[in-house]
Each structure stands twice: as C-alpha cells, then as structure tokens.
C-alpha positions as CSV (number, residue, x, y, z in Angstrom):
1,X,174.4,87.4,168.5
2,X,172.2,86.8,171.5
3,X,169.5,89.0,171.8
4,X,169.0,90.1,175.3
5,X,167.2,93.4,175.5
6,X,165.2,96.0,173.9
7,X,166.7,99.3,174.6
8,X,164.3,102.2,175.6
9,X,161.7,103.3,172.9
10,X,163.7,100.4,170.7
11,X,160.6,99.7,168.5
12,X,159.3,103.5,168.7
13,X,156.7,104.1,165.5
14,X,157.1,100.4,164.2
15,X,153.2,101.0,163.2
16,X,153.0,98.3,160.8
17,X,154.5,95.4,163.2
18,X,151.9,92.7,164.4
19,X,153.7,90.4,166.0
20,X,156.4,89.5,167.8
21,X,159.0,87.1,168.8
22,X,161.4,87.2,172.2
23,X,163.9,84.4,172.3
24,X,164.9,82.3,175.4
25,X,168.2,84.5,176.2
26,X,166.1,87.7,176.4
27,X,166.1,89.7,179.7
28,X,164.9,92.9,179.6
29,X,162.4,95.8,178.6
30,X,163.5,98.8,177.9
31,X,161.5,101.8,178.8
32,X,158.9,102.9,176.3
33,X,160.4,99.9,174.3
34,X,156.9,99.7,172.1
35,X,155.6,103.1,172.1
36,X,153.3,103.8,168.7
37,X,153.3,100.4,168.4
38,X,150.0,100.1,167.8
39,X,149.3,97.1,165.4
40,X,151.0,94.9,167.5
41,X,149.3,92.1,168.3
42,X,150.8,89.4,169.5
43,X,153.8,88.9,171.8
44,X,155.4,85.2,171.9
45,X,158.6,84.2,174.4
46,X,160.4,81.1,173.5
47,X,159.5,78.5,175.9
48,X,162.6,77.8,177.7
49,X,163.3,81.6,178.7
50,X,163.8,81.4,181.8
51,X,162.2,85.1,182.5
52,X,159.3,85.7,180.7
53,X,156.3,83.4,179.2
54,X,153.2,84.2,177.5
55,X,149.2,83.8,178.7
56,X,146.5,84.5,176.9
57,X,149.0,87.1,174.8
58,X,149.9,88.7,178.4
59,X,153.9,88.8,178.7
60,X,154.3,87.8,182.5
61,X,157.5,87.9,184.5
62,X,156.7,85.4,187.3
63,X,153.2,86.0,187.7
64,X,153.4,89.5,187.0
65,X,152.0,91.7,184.0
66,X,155.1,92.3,181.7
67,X,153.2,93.4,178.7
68,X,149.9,93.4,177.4
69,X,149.9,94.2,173.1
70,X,149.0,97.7,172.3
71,X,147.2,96.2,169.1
72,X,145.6,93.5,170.9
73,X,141.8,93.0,170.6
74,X,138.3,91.9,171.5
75,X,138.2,90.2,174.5
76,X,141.3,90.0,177.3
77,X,141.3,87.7,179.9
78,X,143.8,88.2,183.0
79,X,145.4,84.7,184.0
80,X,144.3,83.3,187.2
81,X,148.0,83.5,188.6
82,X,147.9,87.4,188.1
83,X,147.2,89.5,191.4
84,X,147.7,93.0,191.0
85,X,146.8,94.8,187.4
86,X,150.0,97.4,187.4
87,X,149.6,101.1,186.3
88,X,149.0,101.9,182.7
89,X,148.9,98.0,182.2
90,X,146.2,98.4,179.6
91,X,147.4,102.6,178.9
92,X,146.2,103.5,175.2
93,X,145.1,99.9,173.9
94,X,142.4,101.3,172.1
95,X,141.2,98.6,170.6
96,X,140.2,96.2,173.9
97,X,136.4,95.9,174.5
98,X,135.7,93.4,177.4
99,X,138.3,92.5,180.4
100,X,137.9,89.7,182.2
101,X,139.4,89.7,185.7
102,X,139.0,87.0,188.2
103,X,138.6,87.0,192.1
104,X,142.1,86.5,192.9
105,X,143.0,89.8,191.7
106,X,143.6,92.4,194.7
107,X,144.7,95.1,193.6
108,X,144.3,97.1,190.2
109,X,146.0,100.2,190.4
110,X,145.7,103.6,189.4
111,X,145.5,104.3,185.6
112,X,145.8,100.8,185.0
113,X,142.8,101.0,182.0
114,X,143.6,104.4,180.9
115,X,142.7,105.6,177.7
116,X,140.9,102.1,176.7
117,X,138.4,104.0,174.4
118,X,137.0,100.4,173.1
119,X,136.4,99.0,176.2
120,X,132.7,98.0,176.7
121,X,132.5,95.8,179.3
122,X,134.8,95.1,182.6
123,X,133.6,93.0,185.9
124,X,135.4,94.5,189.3
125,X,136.8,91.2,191.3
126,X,134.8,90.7,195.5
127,X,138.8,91.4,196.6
128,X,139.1,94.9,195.3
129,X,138.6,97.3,198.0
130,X,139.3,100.7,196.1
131,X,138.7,102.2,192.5
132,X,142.2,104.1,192.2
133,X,143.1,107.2,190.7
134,X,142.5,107.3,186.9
135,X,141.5,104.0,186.7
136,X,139.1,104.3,183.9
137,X,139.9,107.7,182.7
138,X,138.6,108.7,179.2
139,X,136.8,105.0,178.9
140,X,135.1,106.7,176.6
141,X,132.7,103.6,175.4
142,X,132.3,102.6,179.0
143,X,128.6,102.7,179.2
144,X,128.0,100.5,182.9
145,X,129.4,99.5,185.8
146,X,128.8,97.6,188.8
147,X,131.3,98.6,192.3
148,X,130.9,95.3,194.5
149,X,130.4,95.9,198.1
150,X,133.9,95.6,199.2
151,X,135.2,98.8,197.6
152,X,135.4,101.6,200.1
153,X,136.7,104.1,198.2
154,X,136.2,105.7,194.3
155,X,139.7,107.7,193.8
156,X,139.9,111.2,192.1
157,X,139.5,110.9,188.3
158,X,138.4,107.3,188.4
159,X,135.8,107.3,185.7
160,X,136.2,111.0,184.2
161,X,136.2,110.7,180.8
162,X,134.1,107.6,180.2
163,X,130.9,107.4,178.7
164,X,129.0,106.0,181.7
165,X,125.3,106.3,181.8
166,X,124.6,103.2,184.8
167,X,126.2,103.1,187.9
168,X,125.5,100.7,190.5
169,X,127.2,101.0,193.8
170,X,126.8,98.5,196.3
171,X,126.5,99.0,200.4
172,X,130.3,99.0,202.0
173,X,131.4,102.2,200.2
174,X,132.3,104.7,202.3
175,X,134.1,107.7,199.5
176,X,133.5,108.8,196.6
177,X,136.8,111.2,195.6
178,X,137.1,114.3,194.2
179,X,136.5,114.5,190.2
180,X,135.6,110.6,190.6
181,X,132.8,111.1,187.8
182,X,133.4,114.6,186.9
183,X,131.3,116.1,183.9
184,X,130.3,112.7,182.6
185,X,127.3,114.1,181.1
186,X,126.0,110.9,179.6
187,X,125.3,109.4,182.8
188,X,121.8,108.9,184.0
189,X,121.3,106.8,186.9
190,X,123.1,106.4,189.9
191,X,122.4,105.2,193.4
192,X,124.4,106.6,196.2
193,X,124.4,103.2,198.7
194,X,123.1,103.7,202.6
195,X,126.8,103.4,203.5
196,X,128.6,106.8,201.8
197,X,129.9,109.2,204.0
198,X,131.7,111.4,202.2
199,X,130.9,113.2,198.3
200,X,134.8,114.8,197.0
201,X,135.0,118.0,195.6
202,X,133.8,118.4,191.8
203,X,132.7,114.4,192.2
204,X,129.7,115.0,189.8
205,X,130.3,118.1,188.3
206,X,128.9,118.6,185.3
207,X,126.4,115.7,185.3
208,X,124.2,117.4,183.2
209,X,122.1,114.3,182.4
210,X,121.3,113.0,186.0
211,X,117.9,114.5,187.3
212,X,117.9,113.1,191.0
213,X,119.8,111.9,193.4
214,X,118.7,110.2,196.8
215,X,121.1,111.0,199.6
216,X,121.7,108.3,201.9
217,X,121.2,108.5,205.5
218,X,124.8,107.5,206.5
219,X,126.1,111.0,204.1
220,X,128.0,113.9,206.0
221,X,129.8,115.4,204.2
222,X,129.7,116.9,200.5
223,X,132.9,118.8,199.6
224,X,133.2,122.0,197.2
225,X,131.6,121.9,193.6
226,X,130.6,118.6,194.2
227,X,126.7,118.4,192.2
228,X,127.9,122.3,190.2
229,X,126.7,122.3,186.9
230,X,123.7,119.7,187.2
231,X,121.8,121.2,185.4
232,X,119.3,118.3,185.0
233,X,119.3,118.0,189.2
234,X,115.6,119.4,189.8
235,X,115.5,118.3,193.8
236,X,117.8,118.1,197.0
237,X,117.0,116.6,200.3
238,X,119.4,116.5,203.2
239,X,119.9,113.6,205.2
240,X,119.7,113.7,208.7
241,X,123.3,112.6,208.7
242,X,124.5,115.4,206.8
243,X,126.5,118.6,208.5
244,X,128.8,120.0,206.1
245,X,128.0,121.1,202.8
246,X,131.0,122.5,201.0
247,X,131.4,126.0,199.1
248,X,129.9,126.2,195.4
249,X,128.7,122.3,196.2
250,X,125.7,123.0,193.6
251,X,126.7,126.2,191.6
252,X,124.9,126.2,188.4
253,X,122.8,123.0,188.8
254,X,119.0,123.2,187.9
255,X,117.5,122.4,191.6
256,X,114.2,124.0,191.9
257,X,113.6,122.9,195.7
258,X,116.5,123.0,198.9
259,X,115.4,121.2,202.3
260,X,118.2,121.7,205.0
261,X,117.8,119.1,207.5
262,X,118.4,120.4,211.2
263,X,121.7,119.1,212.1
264,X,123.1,121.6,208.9
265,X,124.6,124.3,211.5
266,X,126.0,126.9,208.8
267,X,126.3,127.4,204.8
268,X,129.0,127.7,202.4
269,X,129.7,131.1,200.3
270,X,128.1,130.4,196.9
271,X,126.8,127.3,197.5
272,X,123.8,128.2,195.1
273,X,125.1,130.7,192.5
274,X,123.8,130.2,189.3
275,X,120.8,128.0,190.3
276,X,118.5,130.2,187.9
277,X,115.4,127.4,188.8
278,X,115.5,127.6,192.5
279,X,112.3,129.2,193.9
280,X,112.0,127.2,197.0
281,X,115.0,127.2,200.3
282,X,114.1,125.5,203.8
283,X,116.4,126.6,206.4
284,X,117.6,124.6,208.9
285,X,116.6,125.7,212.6
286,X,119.9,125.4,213.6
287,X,121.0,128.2,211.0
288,X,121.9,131.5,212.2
289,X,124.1,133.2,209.2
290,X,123.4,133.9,205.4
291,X,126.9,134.5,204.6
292,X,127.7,136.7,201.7
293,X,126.6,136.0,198.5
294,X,125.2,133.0,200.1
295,X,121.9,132.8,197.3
296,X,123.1,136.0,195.1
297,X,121.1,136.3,191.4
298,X,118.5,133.3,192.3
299,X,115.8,135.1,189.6
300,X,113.9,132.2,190.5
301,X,113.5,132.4,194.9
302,X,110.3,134.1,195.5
303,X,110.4,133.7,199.4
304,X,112.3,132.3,202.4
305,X,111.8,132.1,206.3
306,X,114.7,133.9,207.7
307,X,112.9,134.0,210.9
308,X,116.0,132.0,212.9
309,X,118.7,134.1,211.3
310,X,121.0,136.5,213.3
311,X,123.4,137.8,210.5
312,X,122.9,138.2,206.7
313,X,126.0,138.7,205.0
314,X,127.2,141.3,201.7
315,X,125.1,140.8,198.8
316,X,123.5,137.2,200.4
317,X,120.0,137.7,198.0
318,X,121.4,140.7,195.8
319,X,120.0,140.2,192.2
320,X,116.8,138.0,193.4
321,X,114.8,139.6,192.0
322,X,111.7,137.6,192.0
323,X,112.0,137.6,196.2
324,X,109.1,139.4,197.4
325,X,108.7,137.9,200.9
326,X,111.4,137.9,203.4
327,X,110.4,137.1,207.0
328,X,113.0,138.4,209.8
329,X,112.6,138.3,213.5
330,X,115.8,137.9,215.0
331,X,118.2,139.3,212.3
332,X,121.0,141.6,214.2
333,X,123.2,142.5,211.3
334,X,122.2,143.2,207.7
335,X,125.4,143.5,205.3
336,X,126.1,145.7,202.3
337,X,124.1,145.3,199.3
338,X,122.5,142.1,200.6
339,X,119.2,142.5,199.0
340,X,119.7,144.8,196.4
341,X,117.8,144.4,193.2
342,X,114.9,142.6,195.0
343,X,111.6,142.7,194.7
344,X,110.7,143.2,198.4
345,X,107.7,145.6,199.0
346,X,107.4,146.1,202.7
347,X,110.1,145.0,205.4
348,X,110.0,144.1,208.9
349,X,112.4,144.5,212.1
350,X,112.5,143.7,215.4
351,X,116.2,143.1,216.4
352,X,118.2,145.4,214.0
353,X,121.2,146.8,214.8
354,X,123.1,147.5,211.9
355,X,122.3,147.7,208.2
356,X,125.1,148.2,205.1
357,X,125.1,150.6,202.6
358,X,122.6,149.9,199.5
359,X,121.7,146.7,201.0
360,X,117.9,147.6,200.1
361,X,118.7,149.8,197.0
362,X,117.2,149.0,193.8
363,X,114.4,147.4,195.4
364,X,110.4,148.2,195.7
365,X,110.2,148.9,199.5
366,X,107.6,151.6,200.3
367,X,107.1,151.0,204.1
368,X,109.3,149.8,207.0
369,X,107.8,148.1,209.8
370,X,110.5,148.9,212.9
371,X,110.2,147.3,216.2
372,X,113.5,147.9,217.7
373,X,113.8,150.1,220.9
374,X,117.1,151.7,219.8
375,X,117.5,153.2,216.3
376,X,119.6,150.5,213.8
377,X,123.1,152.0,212.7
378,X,122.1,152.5,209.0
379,X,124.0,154.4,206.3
380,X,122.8,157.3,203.7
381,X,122.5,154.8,200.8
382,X,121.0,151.8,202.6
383,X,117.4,152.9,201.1
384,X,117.0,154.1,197.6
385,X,115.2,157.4,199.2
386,X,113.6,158.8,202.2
387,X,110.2,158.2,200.7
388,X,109.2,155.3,202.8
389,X,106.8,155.3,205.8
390,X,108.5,154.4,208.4
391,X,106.0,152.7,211.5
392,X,107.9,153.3,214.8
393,X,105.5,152.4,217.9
394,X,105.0,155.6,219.4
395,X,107.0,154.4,222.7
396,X,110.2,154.6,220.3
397,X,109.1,157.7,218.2
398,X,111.5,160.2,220.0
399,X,114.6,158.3,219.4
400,X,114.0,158.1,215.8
401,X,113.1,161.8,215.5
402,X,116.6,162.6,216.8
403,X,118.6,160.2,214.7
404,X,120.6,162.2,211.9
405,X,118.7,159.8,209.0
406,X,116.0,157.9,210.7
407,X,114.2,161.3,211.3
408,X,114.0,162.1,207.1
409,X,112.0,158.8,207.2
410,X,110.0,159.5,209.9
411,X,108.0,162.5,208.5
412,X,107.6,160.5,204.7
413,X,104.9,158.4,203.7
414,X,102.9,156.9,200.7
415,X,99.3,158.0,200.1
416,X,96.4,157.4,197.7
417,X,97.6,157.2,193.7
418,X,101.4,156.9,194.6
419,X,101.8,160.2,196.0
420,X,104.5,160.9,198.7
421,X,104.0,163.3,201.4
422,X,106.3,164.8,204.2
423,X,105.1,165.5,207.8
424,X,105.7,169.2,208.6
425,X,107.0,169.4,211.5
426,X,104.0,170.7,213.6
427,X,102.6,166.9,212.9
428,X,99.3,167.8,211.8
429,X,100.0,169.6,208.2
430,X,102.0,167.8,205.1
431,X,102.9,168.4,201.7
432,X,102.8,166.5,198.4
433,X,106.5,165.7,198.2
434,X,107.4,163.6,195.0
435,X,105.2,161.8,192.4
436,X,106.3,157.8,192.0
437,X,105.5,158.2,188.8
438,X,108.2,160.1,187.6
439,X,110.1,158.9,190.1
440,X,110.0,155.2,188.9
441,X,108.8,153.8,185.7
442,X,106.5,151.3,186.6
443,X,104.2,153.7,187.0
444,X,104.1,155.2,183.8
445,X,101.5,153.4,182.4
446,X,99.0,155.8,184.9
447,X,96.8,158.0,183.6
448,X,93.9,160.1,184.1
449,X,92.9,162.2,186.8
450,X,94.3,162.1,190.0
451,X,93.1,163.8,193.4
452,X,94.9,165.0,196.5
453,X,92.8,164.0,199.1
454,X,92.3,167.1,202.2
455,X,94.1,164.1,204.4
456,X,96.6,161.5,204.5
457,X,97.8,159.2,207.5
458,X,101.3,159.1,208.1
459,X,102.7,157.3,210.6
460,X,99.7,157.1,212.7
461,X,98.6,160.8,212.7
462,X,95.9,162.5,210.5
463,X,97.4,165.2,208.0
464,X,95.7,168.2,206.4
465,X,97.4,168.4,203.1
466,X,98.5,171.9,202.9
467,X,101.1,172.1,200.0
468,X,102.1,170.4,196.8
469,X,106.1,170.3,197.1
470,X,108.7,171.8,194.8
471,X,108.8,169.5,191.4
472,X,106.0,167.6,192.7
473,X,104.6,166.5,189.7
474,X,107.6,167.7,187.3
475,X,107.5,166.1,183.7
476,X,105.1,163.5,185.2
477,X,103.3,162.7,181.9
478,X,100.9,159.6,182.2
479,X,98.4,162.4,183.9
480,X,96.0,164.8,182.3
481,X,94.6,166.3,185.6
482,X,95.4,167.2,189.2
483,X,92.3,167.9,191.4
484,X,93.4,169.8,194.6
485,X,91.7,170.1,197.8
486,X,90.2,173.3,199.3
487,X,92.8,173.0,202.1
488,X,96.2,173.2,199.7
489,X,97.6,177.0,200.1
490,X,100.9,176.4,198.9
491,X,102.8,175.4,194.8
492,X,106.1,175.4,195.1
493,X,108.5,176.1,192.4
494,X,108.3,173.9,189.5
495,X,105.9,171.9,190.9
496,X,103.5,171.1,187.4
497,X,106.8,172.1,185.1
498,X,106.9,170.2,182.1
499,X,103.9,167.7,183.1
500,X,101.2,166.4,181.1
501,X,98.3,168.1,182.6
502,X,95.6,169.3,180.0
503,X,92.8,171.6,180.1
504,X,91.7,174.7,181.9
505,X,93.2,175.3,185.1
506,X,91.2,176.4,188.2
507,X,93.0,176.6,191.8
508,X,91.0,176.2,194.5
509,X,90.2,179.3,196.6
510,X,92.6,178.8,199.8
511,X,95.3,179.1,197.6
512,X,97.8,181.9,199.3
513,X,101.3,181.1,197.3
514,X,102.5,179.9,193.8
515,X,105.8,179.6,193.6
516,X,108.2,180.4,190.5
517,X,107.8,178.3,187.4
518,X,105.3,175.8,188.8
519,X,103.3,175.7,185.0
520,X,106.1,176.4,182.6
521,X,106.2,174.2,180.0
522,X,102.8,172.6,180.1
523,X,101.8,172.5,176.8
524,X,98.5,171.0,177.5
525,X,96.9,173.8,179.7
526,X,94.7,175.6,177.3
527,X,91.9,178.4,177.9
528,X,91.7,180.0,181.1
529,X,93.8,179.7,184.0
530,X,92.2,181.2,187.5
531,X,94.1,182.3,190.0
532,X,92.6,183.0,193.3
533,X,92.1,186.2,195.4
534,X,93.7,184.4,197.8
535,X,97.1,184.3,196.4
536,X,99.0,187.1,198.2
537,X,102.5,185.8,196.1
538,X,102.9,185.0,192.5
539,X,106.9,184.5,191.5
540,X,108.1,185.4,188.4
541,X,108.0,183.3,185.4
C-alpha cells in the first residue's frame, strides 16, 4: 500500500510517539491529524516527495509552514524561505523556549504562538507592522519584549496571559488594542512611545504591578477600562493631545493625583470609581459637567475647584466623605444625591437654579451662603433639616421669605455651643429650637455647663432670646447644666425631658410659661427647684 494521507485526528492521543516518518507518495494532512501528540518530536519527509520537505524539523509545503512538532524543543529557528508564521503555527508546543525569526518574515498572524508556556525568548523581525490578535496569549514564561518601530498596531489579546514584566515599544506605533496586555500583573515597566494615539478598552487592566506611566504627547484617546484595576498607578498626567478619556478608563486603580489638561472638554461616568487613594483632581477649564457618579465613594478627595462647572450630575461626589471643600461659582444644576455623605461644612451659591432631592443629606452643612437673585428650585429632602443659617443679601430677603421651603431656612441659625435657634417672625425675638447634640452624635462627647446667651445673630439681625423650644434639650445627656438668660420667658413642652441636667434648679425671674412635661424624667435634679412669681402658666405633669 502507498501511504498518502493522514485522515483527521489520525494520530489523536499517540502520547508516546517521538518521531516520525512521511514517505515520498504522501499528500495530505488531515485535520487535527496530531492532536495530543505531544512527545512528538521529530517529523522527517522522504526526500524525493514531491510535496513536503523538512527544515530545521519544520514540515514546509513550498515555503510554507506545514507542521511544526508539538514535542519539539529548546530553540526553533524559522527557515529563511519562510514569510508568513500561520495561525496556531506554534498552538500548545509547550515545550519551545526561544524562536528565532528572520527579517524576511512579514507577516505572523494571529494566535500564531498561542499557548507556548516555555517560550522565553522571541525577536519581532523590522518587516512586521502589526502584533495580531492572540499572538502571544498565555506566554506564560514570556518575561520581555522588544516591538520594533515598524509595528503600528498591538491587536486585542496580544500578550494577555504572558508573564511579561519589560516592555519596550519603539516610536512608529500608533495602537495599542483592547485587552492587548490585560491583567498581566507581573509587568513593571513600560514606555508608551511619542507616537501612540490611541489606548483600547481594558488594554492594561489589571496591571497591578506597574506604578507609572508617562503619556506621550501624540495620545488622544484612551478607551473604557483601559488603566482599571492599577492598583500600583499612584499618578496621571494628561497630555496636551489628549481629548477623550473613556467610561471606567481607571476604575479601581490606586492614583492618588488627576491633572486634566485643557483640551479634555467632558468626563466619562465612572471614570474614577473605586480610586480609594485619590485626594487630589485638577479640572480642566474647558469642563463644564460632573456627570453622575462621575467621582462617587473617593474616601480619599478632600477638595476640588468646581469653580468652571455648570451642571453636577446624580450622586457625582456621593460617599466622599473626606470632601470638605467644594468651590462653586457658576454651577446651574445640582442633581439628586450628588454630595450626599460628604463632609462639607458650609456651601456657597451664586448661580443656582435647581437642586435634587438629598443631594446634601447626610452631610455636615450648617450654613448656606446664597447669592442668587431668584430662589433655587429645591426639594423637602435636599438638606438634612431646616437648621441651617441661611445668608441671603438683604436685596433678595423677600423672595426667600415667600418661598414654600426657603422661608423654614430663613428664620434658623446656629449659635454659641451648637444651639439652633428660630427667628420669630417679628425679627427681633427667637427661640432655642433644637440641641445638635442630641440631634447628631458627634457631639456627644460635650459636657458641662452650657449658657444661652440674651442674643444671637441670625441672618444679619440681633435676637433677644425669648424661649427655649419644645424638646429643646430632650434626652440630651453629655450636659449637667443649662444657664438661662434673664430675657427667656418661655419652656415649652418637654423641653429638659429626660436630659442629663444635675443639681438644683433655679429659673430666672422673667420666666412667664413652662410648658407640660419640660423636667420629667430628669433624674439628676435634686433639692430645690424655684419657680418664679413670674410664671402666670404651669401645665400639668
């Protein structure tokens, strides 16, 4: 019999086979015709076959790559009349360490050194122009490489996989694709050459091990995901060149500092999340919207100029909650929840028009600084309570006292010893409205006596305090006394209930009304309690 072919997967799981002999009538290859073969070899074609010969233990058909031994090993060196390395020409030999191609070679295409987990060393020919697809995937004991100048382009998946911890790429490439090192967290040094234009989506995601990379000034584009998960990546720096950044680009990395250079026009959604280091952003000038979730749970951002932005979108700096200092002049539109769980204390306006609900909530805001002419549309939960001053030039004041929930601010301040007090409506009289520290615990750790003071400022107009509010100081128990002025003639209900306060009691003489239950429970008032001649009305219990 003349052997001619080997039928598909003809030596399938022949793992003991190391060699192998074609004879001179033999034509053809089936498909998969050596799969499992592992241990094989060496591949010999009798020298007068007119189809196939052998070089350097590469089967070639004319001066193409046939077959290359799944079991072959050490070094392999391509033939010089070889052009083109085919896909999945070296797919699985686990066992090759170096390659050596030559400069004739034009084309190596995708997958063509897929799965070589052995292979240590491989030189990229001058004539290549482009890294396909896959080309090195899962290389894993790939540990450098050098990209000659006249590759453009790095395709999707090139080196994922590999072990890389050096890459140098020279000046002439123009893309790196999407994935193209992705999660290769042994890598350490790269240089992005002064001729890149474009970074693909995930392209060095998860490149936990790289702590800097310098942008070159030809860059314009990085795409979604593309530095996420760095967590090593301490720094960032745009290029002049660059004017699109893509959504998520460095979710999760470990930046610490963001410098937008001013030809970056707008932001992607998320293009921060997770960046638990970042304290420091600088915006471009030619930015004019935070868009939602845009820098949501930095715990790390302490401040940013926000001085050029017109529209803040939902929950932009929700969970910041390091961010004390948030300058805005020209912001228009604030959205919901967008600095919720922040650490800002004060907060100024000046071209407000709208504000969503809780988009201050949860935050430490005791005094709002507003500059606009015409009220802000603003909802019931924007603020966490009505007991923050509110400074309105006195030009404005009138619109704000008619507006459904502007007003409730209007008439609210903070005095001396965290005490809130309401504007009666005469203007010149208030009343000790709420304690902050019941109303928020970290002010529990106050103690002692406290005085109400005969006047507070609120809003720009001297007050006589003439009241103390209804649960003023309810269960408040960091205090041991409340000293009242000579000009208080009202308690209202409950107003001492349950509260820490110790001692005798003594009211000052001017008082005229206690209203029900405004001592029950304290279990500290011992001796004598003095009620005034004044008081004309004592409620029950």
């Amino acid at each position: 019999y003349k052997v001619t072919a080997l039928g598909d997967n003809a030596l399938y799981g022949c793992d003991g086979l190391t060699k192998l002999n074609l004879p001179k009538t033999f034509t053809t290859f089936g498909k998969n015709w050596t799969h499992g073969c592992t241990t094989l070899q060496s591949v010999t074609v009798d020298a007068s076959n007119p189809t196939y010969r052998v070089i350097n233990n590469i089967v070639l058909k004319g001066n193409n790559i046939q077959y290359i031994p799944l079991g072959v090993r050490g070094t392999v060196t391509i033939p010089d009349c070889v052009t083109a390395i085919p896909t999945s020409a070296f797919d699985n030999h686990k066992y090759v360490q170096k390659i050596v191609l030559h400069n004739n070679i034009t084309s190596i295409e995708g997958g063509a050194f897929n799965e070589c987990s052995s292979l240590e060393e491989i030189n990229i020919p001058t004539s290549i122009s482009t890294i396909e697809e896959h080309t090195f995937y899962n290389c894993s004991d790939l540990k450098s490489i050098s990209i000659p100048s006249n590759v453009k382009t790095i395709g999707t998946h090139a080196f994922t996989g590999s072990g890389l911890e050096t890459v140098t790429l020279n000046e002439g490439l123009t893309s790196i694709n999407n994935y193209a090192f992705y999660n290769i967290q042994t890598l350490t040094n790269i240089n992005l050459p002064n001729s890149l234009t474009t970074i693909g989506n995930n392209a060095f995601y998860g490149c936990s091990s790289v702590e800097s990379f310098e942008l070159p000034s030809t860059l314009t584009t990085i795409k979604a995901f593309a530095f996420a998960n760095t967590t090593n990546l301490l720094e960032f720096t745009m290029p002049a060149s660059l004017t699109t950044i893509g959504s998520s680009a460095f979710k999760d990395s470990g930046i610490k500092t963001v410098t937008y250079n001013n030809n970056v026009s707008s932001l992607a959604s998320n293009a921060f999340n997770g960046c638990n280091r970042l304290a420091i952003v600088n915006l471009s000038t030619k930015i004019t919207e935070i868009k939602e979730r845009q820098f949501k749970d930095l715990p790390s951002l302490a401040s940013i100029d926000l001085s050029n932005i017109k529209t803040i979108g939902a929950e932009a700096f929700y969970g910041c909650i390091s961010l004390t200092d948030v300058t805005i002049d020209r912001c228009t539109t604030i959205g919901d929840l967008a600095f919720y769980g922040t650490s800002l204390k004060d907060i100024t306006f000046f071209d407000l028009t709208s504000v969503g609900k809780n988009a201050f909530s949860n935050t430490l805001i005791d005094i709002i600084y507003m500059n606009n002419s015409t009220p802000p549309a603003v909802d019931e939960t924007t603020f966490d309570s009505y007991y923050i001053s509110l400074i309105v030039p006195d030009y404005y004041r009138s619109k704000y006292e008619s507006h459904s929930i502007w007003k409730k601010f209007l008439y609210t301040g903070m005095g001396p010893n965290n005490i809130i007090y309401t504007m009666n409506d005469d203007k010149k009289t208030c009343y000790v409205n709420y304690t902050k520290y019941y109303q928020d615990s970290n002010y529990n750790n106050v103690s002692g006596t406290v005085t109400i003071p005969e006047s507070v400022i609120l809003n720009g107009n001297k007050c006589t305090v003439t009241g103390i509010g209804d649960y003023a100081f309810a269960f408040v128990k960091n205090i041991d006394k409340v000293v009242l002025p000579s000009t208080v003639t009202t308690i209202g209900r409950w107003a001492f209930s349950g509260s820490s306060i110790k001692g005798q009691l003594s009211l000052p003489s001017s008082i005229t009304s206690i209203g029900v239950a405004a001592f029950e429970k304290c279990a500290g008032l011992t001796g004598t309690v003095t009620i005034p001649a004044s008081a004309t009305t004592l409620e029950s219990r």
